[in-house]
C-alpha positions in Angstrom: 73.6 13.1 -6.9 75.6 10.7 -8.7 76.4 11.1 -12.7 78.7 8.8 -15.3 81.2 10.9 -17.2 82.3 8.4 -19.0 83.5 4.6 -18.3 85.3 4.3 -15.0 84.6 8.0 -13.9 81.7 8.7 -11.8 81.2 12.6 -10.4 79.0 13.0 -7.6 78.4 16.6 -5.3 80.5 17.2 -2.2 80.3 19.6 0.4 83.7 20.1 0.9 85.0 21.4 5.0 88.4 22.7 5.1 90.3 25.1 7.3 90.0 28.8 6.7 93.9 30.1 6.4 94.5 26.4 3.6 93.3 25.5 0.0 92.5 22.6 -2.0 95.4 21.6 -4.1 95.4 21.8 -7.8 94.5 18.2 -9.6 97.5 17.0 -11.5 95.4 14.7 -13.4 92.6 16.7 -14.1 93.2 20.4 -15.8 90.9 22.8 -13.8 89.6 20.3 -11.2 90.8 20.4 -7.3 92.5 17.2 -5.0 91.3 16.8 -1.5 94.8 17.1 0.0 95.3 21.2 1.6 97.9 23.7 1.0 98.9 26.7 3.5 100.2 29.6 1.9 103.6 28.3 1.8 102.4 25.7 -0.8 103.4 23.1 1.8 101.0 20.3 2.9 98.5 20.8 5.2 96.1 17.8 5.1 93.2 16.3 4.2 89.5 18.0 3.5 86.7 16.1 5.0 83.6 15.3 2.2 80.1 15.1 2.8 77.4 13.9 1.1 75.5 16.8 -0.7 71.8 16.8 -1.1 69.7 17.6 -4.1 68.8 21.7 -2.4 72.2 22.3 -1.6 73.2 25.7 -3.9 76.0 26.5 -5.8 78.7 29.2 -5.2 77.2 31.0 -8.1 73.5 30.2 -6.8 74.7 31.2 -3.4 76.5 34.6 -4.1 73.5 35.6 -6.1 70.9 34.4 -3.3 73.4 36.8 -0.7 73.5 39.7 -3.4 69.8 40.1 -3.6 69.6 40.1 -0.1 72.5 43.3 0.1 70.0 44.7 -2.4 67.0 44.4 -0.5 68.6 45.4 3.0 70.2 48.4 0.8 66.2 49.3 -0.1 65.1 49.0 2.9 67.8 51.3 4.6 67.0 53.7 1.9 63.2 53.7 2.7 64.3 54.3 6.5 66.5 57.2 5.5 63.8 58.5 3.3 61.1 58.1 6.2 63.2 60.0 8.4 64.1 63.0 6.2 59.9 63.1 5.6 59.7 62.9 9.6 62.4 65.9 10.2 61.0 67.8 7.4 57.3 67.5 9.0 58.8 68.8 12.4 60.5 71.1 11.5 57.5 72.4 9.3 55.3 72.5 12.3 57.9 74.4 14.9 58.6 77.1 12.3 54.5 77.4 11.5 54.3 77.6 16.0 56.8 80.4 16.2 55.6 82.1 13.6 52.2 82.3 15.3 53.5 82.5 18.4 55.9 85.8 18.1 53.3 88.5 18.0 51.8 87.5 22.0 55.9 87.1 22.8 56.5 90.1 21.7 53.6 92.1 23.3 54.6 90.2 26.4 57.9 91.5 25.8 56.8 95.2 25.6 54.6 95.0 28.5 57.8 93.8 30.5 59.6 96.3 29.1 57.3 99.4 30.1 56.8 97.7 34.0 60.4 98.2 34.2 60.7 101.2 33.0 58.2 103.1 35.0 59.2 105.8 37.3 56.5 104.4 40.4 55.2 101.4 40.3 51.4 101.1 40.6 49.7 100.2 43.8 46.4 99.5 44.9 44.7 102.2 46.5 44.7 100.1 50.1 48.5 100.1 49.8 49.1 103.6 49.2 47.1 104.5 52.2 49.5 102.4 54.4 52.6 104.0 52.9 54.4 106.2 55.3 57.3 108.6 54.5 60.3 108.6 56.5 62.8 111.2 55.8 66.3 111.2 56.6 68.1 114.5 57.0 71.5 113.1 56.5 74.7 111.9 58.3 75.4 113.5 61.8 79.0 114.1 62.4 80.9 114.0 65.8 81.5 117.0 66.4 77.4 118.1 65.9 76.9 115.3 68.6 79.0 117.1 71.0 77.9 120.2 70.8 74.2 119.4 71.1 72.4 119.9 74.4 71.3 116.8 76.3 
């Protein structure tokens, strides 16, 4: 895109492809407006930019940091909505594992008492085939030497 400024002065868009760590230099003969020669931070020389040709859909600074704004925004929203959807999500489990327990405790705790009175039982209970093949032993105690001795063969 090509425009007269006046006679003898024609402005045109440029992309403009310089090194990262240089900038343009300051026009001397035009207040505000940039050369194509590159400074390092020294203020020393550094070259040349190279200038292309821009086309008509090529953005602005301004147009462009506005486009990458709105998309911050909208990645922002979206990361929000995910936050949100999760908070729902942990809320809804943990709704659902407090409602289980609760419904849950009285058969744990009758299990529990059950448990509690099998152990604490002075026999435990046997079927009446069992108790039938239940033979006592009974052990008089510990025989000492001497006892052995004197006992007749």
């Amino acid at each position: 895109m090509t425009t007269e400024d006046g006679p003898g002065v024609v402005r045109e868009k440029m992309i403009v492809e310089y090194p990262a760590d240089t900038r343009l230099s300051q026009s001397s003969t035009t207040p505000g407006g940039r050369s194509s020669l590159l400074r390092d931070a020294d203020n020393h020389l550094a070259g040349h930019s190279v200038l292309f040709p821009a086309d008509d859909d090529l953005l602005t600074r301004a147009e462009a940091d506005a486009l990458a704004d709105a998309r911050v925004r909208l990645t922002q929203a979206e990361a929000e909505a995910m936050l949100k959807l999760a908070m729902a999500g942990a809320a809804a489990v943990g709704i659902a594992v407090t409602a289980a327990a609760v419904k849950a405790a009285p058969y744990v705790k009758k299990g529990f008492a059950t448990l509690k009175s099998k152990l604490n039982r002075s026999e435990p209970e046997l079927p009446d085939e069992a108790a039938e093949a239940i033979v006592e032993i009974k052990f008089s105690g510990r025989t000492t030497r001497s006892e052995l001795k004197s006992s007749p063969r």
